[in-house]
MILOVEX-949372 format. One record per residue (C-alpha): residue number from 1; residue in one letter; y, x, z. Coordinates in steps of 0.05 Angstrom, whole numbers. Example, Ala and Ser with C-alpha at 12.3 -4.5 7.8 and 13.67 -1.06 7.14 Angstrom:
BEGIN
resi=1 | resn=A | y=-90 | x=246 | z=156 .
resi=2 | resn=S | y=-21 | x=273 | z=143 .
//
This chain:
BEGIN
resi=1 | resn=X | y=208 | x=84 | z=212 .
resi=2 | resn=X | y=225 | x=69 | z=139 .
resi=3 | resn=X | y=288 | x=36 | z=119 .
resi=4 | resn=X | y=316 | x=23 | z=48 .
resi=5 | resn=X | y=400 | x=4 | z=33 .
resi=6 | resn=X | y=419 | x=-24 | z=-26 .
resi=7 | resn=X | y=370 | x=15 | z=-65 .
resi=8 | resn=X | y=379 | x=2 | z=-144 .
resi=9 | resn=X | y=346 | x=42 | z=-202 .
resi=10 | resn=X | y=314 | x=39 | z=-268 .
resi=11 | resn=X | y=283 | x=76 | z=-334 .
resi=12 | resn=X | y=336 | x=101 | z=-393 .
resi=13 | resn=X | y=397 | x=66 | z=-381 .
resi=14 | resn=X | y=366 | x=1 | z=-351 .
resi=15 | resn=X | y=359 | x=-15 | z=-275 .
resi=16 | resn=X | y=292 | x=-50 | z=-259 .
resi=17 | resn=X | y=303 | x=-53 | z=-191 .
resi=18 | resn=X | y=366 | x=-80 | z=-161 .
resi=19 | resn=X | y=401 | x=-72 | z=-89 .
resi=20 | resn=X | y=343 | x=-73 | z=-52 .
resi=21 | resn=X | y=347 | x=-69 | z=30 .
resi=22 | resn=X | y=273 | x=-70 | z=64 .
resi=23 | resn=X | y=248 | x=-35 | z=126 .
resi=24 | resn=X | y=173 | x=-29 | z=160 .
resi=25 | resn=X | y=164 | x=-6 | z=231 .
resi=26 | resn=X | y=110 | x=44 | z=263 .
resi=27 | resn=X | y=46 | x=11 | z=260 .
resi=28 | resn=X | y=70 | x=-49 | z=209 .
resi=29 | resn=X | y=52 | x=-70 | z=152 .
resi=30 | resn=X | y=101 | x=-95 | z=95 .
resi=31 | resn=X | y=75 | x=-138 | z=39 .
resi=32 | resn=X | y=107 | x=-125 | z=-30 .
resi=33 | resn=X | y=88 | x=-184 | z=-75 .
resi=34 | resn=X | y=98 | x=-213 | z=-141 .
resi=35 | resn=X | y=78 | x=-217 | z=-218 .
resi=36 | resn=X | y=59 | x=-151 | z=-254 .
resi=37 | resn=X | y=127 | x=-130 | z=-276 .
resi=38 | resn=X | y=161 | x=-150 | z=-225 .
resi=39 | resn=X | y=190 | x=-81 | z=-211 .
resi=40 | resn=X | y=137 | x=-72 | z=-142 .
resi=41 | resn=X | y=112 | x=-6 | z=-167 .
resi=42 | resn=X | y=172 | x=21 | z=-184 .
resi=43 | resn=X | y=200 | x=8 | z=-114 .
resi=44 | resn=X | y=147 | x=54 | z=-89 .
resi=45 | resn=X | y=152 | x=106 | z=-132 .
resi=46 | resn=X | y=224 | x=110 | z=-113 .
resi=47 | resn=X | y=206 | x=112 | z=-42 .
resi=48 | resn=X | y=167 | x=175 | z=-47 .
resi=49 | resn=X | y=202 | x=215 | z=-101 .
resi=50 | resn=X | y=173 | x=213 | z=-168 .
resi=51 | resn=X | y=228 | x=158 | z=-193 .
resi=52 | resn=X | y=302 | x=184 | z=-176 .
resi=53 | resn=X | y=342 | x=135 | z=-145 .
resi=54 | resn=X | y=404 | x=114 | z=-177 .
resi=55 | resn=X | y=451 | x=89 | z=-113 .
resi=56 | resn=X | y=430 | x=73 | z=-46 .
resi=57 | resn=X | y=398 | x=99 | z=9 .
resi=58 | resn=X | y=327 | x=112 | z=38 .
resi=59 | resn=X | y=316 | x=141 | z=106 .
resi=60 | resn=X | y=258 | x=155 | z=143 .
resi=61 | resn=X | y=268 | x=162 | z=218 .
resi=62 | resn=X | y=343 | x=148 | z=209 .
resi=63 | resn=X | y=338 | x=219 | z=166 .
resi=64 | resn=X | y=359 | x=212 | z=95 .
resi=65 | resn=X | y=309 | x=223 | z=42 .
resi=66 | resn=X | y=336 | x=205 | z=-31 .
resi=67 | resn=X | y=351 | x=271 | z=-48 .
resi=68 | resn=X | y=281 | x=305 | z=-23 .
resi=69 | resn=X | y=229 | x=326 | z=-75 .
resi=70 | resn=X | y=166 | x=288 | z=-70 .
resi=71 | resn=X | y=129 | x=355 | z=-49 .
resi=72 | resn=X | y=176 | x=350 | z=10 .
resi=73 | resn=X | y=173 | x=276 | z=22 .
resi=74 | resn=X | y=101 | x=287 | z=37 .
resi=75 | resn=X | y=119 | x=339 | z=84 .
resi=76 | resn=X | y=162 | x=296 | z=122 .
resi=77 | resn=X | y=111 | x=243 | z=120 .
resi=78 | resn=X | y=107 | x=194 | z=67 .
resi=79 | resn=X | y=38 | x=191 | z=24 .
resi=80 | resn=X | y=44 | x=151 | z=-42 .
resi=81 | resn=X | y=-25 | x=129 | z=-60 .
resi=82 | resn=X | y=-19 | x=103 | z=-141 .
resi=83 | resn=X | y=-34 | x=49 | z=-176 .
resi=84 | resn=X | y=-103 | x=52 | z=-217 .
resi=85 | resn=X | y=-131 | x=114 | z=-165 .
resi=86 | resn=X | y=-116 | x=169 | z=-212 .
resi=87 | resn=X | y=-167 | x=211 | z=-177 .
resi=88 | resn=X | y=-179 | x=263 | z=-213 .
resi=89 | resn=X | y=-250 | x=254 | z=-250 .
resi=90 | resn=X | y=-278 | x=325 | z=-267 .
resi=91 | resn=X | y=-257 | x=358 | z=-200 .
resi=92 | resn=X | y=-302 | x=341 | z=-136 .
resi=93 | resn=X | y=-299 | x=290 | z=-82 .
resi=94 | resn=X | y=-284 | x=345 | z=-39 .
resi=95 | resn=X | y=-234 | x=381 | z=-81 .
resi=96 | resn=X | y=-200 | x=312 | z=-90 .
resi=97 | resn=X | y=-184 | x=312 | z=-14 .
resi=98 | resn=X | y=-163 | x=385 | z=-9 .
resi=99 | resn=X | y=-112 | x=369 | z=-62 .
resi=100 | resn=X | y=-84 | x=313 | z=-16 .
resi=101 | resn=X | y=-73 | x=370 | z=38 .
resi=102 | resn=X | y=-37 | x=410 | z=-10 .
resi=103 | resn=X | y=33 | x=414 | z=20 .
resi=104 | resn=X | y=-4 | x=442 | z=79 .
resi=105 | resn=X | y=-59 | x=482 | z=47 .
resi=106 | resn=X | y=-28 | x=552 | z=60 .
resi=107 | resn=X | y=-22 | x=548 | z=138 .
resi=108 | resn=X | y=-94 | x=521 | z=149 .
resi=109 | resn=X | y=-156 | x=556 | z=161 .
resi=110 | resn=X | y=-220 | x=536 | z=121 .
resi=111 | resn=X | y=-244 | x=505 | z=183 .
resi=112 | resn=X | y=-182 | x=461 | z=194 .
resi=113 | resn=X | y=-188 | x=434 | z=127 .
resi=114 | resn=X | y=-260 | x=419 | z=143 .
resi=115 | resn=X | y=-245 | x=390 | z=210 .
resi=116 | resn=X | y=-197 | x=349 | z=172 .
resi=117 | resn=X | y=-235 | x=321 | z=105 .
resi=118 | resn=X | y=-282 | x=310 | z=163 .
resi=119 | resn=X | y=-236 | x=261 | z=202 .
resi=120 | resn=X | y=-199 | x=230 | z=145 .
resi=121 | resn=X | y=-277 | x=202 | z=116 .
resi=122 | resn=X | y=-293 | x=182 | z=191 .
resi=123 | resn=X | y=-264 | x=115 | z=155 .
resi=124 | resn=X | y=-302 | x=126 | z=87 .
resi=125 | resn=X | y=-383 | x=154 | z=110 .
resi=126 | resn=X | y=-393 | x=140 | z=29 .
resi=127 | resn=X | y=-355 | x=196 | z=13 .
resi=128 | resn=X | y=-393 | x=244 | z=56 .
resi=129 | resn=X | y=-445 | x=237 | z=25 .
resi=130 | resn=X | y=-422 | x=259 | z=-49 .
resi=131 | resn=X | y=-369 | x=318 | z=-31 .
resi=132 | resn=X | y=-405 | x=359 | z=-87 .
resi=133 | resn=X | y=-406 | x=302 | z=-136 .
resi=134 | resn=X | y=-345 | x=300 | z=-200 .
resi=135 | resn=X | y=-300 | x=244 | z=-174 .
resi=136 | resn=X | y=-307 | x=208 | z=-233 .
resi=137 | resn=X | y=-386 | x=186 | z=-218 .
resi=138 | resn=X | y=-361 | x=133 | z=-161 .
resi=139 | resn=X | y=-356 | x=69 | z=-169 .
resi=140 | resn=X | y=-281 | x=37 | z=-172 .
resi=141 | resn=X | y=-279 | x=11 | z=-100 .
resi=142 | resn=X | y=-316 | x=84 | z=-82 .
resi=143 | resn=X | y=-258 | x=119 | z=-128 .
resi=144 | resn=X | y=-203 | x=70 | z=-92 .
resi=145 | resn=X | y=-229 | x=97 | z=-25 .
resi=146 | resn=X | y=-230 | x=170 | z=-42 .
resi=147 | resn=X | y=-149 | x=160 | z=-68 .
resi=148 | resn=X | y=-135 | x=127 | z=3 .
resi=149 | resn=X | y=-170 | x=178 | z=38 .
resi=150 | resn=X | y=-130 | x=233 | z=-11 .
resi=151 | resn=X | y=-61 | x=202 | z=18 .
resi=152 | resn=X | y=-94 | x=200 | z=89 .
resi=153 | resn=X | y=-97 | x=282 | z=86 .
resi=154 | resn=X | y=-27 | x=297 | z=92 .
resi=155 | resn=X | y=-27 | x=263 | z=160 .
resi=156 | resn=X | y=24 | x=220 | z=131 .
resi=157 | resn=X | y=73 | x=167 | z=178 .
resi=158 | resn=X | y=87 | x=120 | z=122 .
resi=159 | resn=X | y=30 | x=99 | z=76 .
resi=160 | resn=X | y=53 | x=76 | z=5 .
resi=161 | resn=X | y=-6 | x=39 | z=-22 .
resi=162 | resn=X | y=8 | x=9 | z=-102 .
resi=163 | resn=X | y=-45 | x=-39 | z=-112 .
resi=164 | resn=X | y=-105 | x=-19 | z=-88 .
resi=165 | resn=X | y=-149 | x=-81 | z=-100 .
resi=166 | resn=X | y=-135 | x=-83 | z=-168 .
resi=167 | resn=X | y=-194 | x=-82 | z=-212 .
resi=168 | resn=X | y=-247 | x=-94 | z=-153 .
resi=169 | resn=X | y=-295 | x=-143 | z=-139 .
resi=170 | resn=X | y=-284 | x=-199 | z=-83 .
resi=171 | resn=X | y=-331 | x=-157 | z=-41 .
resi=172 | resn=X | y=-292 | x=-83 | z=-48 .
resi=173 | resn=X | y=-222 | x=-118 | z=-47 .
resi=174 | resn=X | y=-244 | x=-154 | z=23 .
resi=175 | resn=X | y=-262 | x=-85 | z=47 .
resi=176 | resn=X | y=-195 | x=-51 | z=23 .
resi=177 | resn=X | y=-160 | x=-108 | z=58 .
resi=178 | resn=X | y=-197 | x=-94 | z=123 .
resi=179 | resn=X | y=-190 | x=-19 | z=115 .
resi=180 | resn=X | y=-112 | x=-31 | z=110 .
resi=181 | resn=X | y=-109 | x=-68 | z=172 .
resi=182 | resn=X | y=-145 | x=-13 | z=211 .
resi=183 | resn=X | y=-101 | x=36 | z=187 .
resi=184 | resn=X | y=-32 | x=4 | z=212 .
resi=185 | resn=X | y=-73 | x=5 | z=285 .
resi=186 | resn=X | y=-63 | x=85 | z=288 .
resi=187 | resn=X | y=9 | x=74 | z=275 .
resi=188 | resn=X | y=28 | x=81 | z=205 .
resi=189 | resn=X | y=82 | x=49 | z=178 .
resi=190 | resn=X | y=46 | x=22 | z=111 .
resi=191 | resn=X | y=80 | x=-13 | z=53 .
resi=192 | resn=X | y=26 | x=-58 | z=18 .
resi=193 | resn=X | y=45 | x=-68 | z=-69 .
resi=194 | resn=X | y=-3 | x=-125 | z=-86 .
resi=195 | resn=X | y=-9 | x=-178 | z=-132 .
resi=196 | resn=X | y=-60 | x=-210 | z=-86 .
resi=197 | resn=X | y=-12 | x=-242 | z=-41 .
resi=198 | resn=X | y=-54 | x=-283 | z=5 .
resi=199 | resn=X | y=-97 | x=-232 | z=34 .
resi=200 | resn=X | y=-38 | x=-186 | z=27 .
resi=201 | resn=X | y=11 | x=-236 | z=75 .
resi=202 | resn=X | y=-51 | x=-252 | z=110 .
resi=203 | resn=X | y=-50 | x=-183 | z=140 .
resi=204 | resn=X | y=30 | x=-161 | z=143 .
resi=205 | resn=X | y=68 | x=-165 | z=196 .
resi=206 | resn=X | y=129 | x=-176 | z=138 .
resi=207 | resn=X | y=126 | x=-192 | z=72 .
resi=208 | resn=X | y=178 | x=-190 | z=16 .
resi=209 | resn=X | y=176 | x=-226 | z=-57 .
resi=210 | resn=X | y=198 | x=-191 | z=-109 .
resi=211 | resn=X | y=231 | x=-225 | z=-175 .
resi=212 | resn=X | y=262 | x=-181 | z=-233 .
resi=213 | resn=X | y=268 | x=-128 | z=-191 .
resi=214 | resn=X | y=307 | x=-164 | z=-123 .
resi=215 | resn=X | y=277 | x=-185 | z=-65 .
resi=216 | resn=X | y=291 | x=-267 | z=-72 .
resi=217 | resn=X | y=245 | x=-285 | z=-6 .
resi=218 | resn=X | y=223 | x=-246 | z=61 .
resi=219 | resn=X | y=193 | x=-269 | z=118 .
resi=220 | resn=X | y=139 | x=-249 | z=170 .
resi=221 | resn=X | y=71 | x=-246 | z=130 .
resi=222 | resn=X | y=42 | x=-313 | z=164 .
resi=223 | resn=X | y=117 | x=-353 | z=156 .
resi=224 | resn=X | y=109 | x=-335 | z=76 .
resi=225 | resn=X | y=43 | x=-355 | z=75 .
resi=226 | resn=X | y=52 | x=-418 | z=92 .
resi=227 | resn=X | y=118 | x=-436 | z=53 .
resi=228 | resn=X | y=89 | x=-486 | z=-8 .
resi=229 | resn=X | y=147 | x=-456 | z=-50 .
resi=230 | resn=X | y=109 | x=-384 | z=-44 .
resi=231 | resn=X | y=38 | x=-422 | z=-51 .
resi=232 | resn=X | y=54 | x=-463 | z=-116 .
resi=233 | resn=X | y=90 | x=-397 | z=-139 .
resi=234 | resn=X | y=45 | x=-342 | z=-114 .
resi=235 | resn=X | y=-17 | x=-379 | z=-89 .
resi=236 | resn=X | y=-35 | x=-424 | z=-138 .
resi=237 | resn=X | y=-28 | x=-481 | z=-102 .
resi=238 | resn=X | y=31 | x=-532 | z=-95 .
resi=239 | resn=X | y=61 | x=-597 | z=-106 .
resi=240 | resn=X | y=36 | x=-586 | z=-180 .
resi=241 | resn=X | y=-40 | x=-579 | z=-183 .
resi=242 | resn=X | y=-87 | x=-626 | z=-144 .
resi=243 | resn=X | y=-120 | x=-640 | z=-69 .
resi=244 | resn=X | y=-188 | x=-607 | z=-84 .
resi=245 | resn=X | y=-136 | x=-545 | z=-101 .
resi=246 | resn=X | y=-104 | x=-549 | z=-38 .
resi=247 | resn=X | y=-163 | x=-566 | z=-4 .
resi=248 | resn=X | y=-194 | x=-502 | z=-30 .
resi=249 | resn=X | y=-131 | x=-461 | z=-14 .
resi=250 | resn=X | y=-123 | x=-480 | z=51 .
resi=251 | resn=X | y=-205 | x=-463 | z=66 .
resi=252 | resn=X | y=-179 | x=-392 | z=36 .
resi=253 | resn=X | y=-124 | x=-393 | z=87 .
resi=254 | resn=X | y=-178 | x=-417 | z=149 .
resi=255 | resn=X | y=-221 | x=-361 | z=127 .
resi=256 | resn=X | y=-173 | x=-298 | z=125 .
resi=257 | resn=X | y=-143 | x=-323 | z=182 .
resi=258 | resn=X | y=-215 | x=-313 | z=212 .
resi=259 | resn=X | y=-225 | x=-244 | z=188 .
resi=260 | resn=X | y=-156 | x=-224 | z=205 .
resi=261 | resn=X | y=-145 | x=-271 | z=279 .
resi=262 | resn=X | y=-82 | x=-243 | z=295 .
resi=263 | resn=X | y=-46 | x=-245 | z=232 .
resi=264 | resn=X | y=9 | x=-311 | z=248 .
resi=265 | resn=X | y=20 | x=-259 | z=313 .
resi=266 | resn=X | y=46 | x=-210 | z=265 .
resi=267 | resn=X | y=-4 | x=-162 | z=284 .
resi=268 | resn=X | y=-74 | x=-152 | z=259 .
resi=269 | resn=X | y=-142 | x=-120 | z=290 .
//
């Protein structure tokens, strides 16, 4: 559904991200990982529009899209859900989600936007609960929700999500991480930025590493997972540190792979 060529591009006069090829299927998801800087969240904000591409190519549906606006990426289908939330604080919960229907605001009825807040939150009940309430008086993992369920309200094929556990607690990120993996089962096409890159892997059908802005390693999301060179790397595990490490990693690895059964399949439930 979404396919990148040789996609390079930068800030100033400096690339950051170099020649990258990547691609993610209807109902996939495609794992983006490595360090903070590592040029993840740039890659995404080239894919929907707000950073201009410099050379290569990104097509969505075999149809080119470089040279779209972001208003009119989202129309064709492609959410971008930022790093940090970025809701926005003083407006509603329910404003919030309106905005996230913008592009198609002016052919919809009041009732179809209801009918749709109401179907996009079938996922989140929390947020049903506070439509009235300023944005800003959730909690982070209730504010990380509402900025998913934002993207969701474009009816969007390809979900761009830029590191949405980051600043959660264990708790909130496993419950982003399961959210995630429902999503991909109505058939999005989702590509996953994370720095958490076991339960990232853990539920991708592919995974890519990023390193100074090229992609050095891909692989299914289970085949990465196990690689030691990606563990000691990414993982914190390898031939460096000791067994009770390892031992504890690979109880991590047991236990996601419980949550998430069909994840060496390449597909999740």
């Amino acid at each position: 559904m979404l396919e990148i060529r040789g996609l390079s591009t930068g800030y100033g006069n400096s690339d950051v991200i170099h020649d990258i090829d990547l691609s993610v299927g209807k109902g996939e998801i495609l794992a983006l990982i490595g360090a903070n800087g590592a040029g993840k969240s740039t890659l995404v904000g080239a894919i929907s529009g707000i950073i201009a591409v410099r050379t290569g190519e990104i097509l969505l549906d075999g149809e080119p899209v470089r040279r779209l606006s972001p208003r009119a990426r989202v129309q064709k289908g492609i959410a971008h859900v930022p790093e940090g939330r970025q809701v926005f604080a003083g407006l509603s919960v329910a404003e919030n989600l309106r905005l996230g229907a913008y592009v198609v605001l002016p052919g919809m009825s009041s009732g179809e936007l209801s009918s749709r807040i109401a179907e996009v939150c079938e996922r989140f009940p929390i947020l049903l609960g506070r439509m009235d309430e300023p944005a800003g008086n959730l909690s982070g993992g209730q504010q990380q929700m509402l900025a998913i369920a934002r993207g969701l309200m474009a009816r969007p094929r390809v979900l761009l999500l830029d590191e949405p556990s980051l600043g959660l607690s264990p708790i909130l990120v496993a419950e982003i991480f399961r959210l995630v993996a429902a999503l991909k089962q109505q058939g999005l096409a989702i590509v996953l930025s994370e720095q958490n890159a076991r339960q990232s892997l853990a539920i991708a059908d592919h995974g890519a590493v990023v390193e100074n802005g090229r992609i050095v390693v891909s692989g299914s999301g289970a085949e990465l997972l196990g690689r030691s060179d990606i563990a000691e790397r990414y993982l914190g595990v390898g031939q460096g540190v000791g067994v009770a490490d390892a031992s504890r990693h690979a109880a991590l690895v047991a236990k996601l792979r419980a949550i998430f059964p069909d994840a060496d399949k390449g597909r999740t439930v």
